[in-house]
N, CA and C atoms as an extended XYZ file, in Angstrom:
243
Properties=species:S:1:pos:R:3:atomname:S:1:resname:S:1:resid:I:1 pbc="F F F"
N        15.872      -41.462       10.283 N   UNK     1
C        15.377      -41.501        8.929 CA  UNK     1
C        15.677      -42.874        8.354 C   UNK     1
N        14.384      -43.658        7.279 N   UNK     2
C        14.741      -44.859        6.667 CA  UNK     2
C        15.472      -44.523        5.586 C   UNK     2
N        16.412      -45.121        5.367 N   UNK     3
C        16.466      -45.044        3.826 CA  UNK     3
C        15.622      -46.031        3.041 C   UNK     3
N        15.163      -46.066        1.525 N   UNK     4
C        13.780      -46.693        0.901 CA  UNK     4
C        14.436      -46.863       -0.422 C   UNK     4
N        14.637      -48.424       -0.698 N   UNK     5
C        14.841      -48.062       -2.110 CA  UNK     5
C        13.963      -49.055       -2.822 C   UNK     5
N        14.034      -48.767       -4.410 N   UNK     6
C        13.255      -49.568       -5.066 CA  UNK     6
C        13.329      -50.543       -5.766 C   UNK     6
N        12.736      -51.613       -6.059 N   UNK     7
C        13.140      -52.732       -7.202 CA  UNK     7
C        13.557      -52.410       -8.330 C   UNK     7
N        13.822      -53.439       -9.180 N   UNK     8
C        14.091      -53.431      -10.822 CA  UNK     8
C        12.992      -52.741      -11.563 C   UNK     8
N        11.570      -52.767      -10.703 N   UNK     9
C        10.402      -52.066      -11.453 CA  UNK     9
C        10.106      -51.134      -10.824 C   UNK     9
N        10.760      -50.460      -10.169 N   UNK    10
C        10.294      -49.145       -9.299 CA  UNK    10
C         9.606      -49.352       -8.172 C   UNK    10
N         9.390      -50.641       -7.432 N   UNK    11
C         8.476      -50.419       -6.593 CA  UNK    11
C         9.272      -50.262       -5.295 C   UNK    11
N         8.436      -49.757       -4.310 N   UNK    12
C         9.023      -49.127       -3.310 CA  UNK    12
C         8.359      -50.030       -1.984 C   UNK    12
N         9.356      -50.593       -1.243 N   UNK    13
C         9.168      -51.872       -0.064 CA  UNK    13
C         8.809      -50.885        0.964 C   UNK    13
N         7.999      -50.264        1.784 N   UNK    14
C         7.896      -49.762        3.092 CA  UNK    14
C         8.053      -50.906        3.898 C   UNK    14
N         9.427      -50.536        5.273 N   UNK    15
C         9.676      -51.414        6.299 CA  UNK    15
C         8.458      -51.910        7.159 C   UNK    15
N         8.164      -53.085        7.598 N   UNK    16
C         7.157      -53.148        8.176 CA  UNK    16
C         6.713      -52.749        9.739 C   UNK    16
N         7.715      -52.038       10.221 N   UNK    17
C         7.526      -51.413       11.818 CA  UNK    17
C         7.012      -50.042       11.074 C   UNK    17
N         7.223      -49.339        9.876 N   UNK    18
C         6.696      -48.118        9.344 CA  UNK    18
C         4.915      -48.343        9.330 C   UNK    18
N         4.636      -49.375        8.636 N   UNK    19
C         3.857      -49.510        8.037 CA  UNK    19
C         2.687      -49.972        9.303 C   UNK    19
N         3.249      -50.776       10.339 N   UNK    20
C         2.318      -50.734       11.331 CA  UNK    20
C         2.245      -49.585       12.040 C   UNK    20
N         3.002      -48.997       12.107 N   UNK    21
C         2.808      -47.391       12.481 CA  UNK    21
C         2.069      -46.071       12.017 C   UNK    21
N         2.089      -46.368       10.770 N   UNK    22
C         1.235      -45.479        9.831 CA  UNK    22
C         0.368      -45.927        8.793 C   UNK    22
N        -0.054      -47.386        9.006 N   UNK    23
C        -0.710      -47.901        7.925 CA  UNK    23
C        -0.171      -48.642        6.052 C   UNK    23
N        -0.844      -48.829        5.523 N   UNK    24
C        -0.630      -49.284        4.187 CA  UNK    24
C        -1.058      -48.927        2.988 C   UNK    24
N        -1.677      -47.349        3.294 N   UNK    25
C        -1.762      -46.538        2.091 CA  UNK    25
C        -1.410      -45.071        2.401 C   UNK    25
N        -0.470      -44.693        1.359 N   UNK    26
C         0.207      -43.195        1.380 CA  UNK    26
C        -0.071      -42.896        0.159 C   UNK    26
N         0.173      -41.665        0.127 N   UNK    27
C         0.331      -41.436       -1.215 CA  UNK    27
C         1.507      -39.789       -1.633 C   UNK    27
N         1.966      -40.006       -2.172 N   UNK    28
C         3.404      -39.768       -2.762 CA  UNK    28
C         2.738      -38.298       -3.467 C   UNK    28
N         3.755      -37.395       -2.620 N   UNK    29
C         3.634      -36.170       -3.433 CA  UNK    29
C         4.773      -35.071       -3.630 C   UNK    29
N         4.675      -34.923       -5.021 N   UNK    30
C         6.054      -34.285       -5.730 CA  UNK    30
C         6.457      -32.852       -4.645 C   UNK    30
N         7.698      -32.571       -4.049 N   UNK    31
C         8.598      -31.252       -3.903 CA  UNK    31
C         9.270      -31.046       -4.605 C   UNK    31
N         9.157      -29.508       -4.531 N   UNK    32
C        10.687      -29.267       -5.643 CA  UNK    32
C        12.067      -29.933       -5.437 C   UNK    32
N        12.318      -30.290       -4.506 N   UNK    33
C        13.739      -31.211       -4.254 CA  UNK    33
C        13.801      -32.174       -4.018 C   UNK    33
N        12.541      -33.488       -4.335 N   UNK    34
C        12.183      -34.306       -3.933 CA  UNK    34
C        10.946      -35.029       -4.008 C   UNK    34
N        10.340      -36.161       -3.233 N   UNK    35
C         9.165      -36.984       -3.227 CA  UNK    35
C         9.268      -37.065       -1.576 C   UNK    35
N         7.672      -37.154       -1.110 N   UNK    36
C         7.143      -37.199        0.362 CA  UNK    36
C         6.145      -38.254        0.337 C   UNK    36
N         6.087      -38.723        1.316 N   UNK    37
C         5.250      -40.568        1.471 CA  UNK    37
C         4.573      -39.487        2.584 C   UNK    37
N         3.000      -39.802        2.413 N   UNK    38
C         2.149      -39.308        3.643 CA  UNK    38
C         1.139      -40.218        3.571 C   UNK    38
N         0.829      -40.837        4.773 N   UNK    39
C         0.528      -41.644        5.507 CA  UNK    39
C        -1.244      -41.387        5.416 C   UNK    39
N        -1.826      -42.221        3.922 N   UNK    40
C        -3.596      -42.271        3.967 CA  UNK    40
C        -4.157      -42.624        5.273 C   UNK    40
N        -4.834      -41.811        6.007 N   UNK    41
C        -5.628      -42.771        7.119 CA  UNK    41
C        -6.944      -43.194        6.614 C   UNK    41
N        -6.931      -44.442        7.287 N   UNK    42
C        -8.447      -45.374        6.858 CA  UNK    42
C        -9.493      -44.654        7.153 C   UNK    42
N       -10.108      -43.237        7.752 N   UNK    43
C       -10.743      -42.682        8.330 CA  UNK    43
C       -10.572      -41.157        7.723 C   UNK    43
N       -10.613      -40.828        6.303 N   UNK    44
C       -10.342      -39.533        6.572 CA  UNK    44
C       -10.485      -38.075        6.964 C   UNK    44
N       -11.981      -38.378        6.998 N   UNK    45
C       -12.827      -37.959        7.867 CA  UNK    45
C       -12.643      -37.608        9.534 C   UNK    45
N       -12.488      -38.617        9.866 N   UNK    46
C       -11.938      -38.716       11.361 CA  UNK    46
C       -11.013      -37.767       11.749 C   UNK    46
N       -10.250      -38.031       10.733 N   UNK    47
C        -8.087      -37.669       11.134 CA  UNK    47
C        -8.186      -36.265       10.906 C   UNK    47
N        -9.277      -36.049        9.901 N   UNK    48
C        -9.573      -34.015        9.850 CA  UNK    48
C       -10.279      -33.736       10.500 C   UNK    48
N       -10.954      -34.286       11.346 N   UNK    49
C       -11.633      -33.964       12.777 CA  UNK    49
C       -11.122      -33.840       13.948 C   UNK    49
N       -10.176      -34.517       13.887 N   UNK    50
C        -9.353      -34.685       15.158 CA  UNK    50
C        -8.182      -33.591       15.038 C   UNK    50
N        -7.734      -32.769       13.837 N   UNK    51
C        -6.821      -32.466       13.594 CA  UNK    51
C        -7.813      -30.967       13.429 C   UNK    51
N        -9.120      -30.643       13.858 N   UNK    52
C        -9.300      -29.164       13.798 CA  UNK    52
C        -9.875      -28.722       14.958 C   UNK    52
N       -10.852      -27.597       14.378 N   UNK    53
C       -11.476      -26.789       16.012 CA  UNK    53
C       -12.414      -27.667       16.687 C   UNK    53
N       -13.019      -27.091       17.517 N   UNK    54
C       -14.019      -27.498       18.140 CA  UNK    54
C       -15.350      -27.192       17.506 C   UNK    54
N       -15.266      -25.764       16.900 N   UNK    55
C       -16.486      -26.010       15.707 CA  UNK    55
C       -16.971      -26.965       14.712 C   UNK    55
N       -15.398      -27.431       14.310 N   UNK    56
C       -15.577      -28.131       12.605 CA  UNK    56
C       -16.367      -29.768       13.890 C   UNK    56
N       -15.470      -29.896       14.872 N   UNK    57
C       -15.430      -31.274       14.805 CA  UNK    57
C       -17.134      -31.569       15.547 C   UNK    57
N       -17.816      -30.610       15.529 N   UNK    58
C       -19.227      -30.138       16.314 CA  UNK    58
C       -20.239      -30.771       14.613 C   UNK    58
N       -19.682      -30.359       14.113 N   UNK    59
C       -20.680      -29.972       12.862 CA  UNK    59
C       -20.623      -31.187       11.921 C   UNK    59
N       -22.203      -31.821       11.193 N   UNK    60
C       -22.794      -32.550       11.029 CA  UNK    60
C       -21.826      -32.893        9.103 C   UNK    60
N       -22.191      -33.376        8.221 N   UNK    61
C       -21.635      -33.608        7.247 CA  UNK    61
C       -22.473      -32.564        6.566 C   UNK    61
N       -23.765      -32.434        6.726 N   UNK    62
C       -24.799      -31.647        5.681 CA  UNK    62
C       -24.610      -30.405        6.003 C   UNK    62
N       -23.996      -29.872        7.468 N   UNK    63
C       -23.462      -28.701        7.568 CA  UNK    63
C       -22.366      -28.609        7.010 C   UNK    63
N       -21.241      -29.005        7.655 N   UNK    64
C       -20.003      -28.799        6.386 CA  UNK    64
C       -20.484      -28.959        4.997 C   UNK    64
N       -20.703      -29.080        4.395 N   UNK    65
C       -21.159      -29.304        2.848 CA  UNK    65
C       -21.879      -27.658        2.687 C   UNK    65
N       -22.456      -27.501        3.155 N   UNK    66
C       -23.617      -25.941        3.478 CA  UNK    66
C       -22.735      -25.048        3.366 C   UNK    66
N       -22.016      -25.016        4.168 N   UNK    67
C       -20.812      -24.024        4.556 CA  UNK    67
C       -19.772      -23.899        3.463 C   UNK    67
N       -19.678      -24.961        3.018 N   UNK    68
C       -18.612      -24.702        1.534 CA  UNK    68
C       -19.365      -24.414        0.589 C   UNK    68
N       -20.701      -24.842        0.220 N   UNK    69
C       -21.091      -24.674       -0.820 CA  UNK    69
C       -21.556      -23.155       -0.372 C   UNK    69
N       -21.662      -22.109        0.648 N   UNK    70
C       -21.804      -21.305        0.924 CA  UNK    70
C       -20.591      -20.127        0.772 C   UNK    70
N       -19.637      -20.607        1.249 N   UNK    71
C       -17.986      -19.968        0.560 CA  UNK    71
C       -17.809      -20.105       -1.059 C   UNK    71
N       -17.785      -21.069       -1.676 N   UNK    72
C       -17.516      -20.857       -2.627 CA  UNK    72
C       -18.115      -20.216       -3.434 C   UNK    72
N       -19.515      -20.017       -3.353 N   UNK    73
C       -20.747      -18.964       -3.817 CA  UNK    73
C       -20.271      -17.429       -3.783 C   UNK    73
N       -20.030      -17.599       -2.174 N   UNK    74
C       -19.153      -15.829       -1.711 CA  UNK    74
C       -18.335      -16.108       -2.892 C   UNK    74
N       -17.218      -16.441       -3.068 N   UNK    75
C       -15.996      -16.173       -3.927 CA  UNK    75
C       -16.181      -16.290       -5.291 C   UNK    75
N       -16.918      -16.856       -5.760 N   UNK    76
C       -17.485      -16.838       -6.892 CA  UNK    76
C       -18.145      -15.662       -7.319 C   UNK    76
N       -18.773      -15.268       -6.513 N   UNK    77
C       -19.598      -13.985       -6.893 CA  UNK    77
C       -18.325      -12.668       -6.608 C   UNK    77
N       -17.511      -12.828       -5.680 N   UNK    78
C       -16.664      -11.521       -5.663 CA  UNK    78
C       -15.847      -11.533       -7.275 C   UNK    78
N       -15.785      -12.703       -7.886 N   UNK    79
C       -14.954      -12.667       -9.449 CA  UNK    79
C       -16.047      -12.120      -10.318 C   UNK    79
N       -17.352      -11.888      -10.171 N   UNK    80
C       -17.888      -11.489      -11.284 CA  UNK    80
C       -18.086      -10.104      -10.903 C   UNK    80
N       -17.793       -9.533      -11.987 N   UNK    81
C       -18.340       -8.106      -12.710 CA  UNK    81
C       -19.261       -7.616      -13.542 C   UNK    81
């Protein structure tokens, strides 16, 4: 583990063997016991492709888009009465 600390103005130095390792944009998100640095990839698209099934990573952008705008319709309609 690094330890990370910050300047007189809060800013926060990432070591640079981190930073070639995971890039140069994260973005910082609150835990209840804490703050987490996660690592933006330049691709984000990509990195959630690579990181699912073999369906998702099959399927076109205008399909994914179809498919959600198709779920959220379902769920939308199960809230009305």
């Amino acid at each position: 583990m690094t330890e990370i600390a910050t300047d007189e103005r809060g800013r926060i130095t990432i070591p640079k063997e981190i930073r070639e390792r995971f890039g140069e944009r994260y973005r910082m998100v609150e835990l209840r016991n804490g703050v987490k640095l996660l690592a933006v990839p330049d691709d984000p698209v990509t990195a959630l492709r690579e990181a699912s099934s073999e369906e998702f990573k099959q399927a076109s952008m205008d399909e994914l888009r179809e498919a959600g705008l198709e779920k959220a319709q379902e769920e939308a309609t199960g809230h009305v009465r």
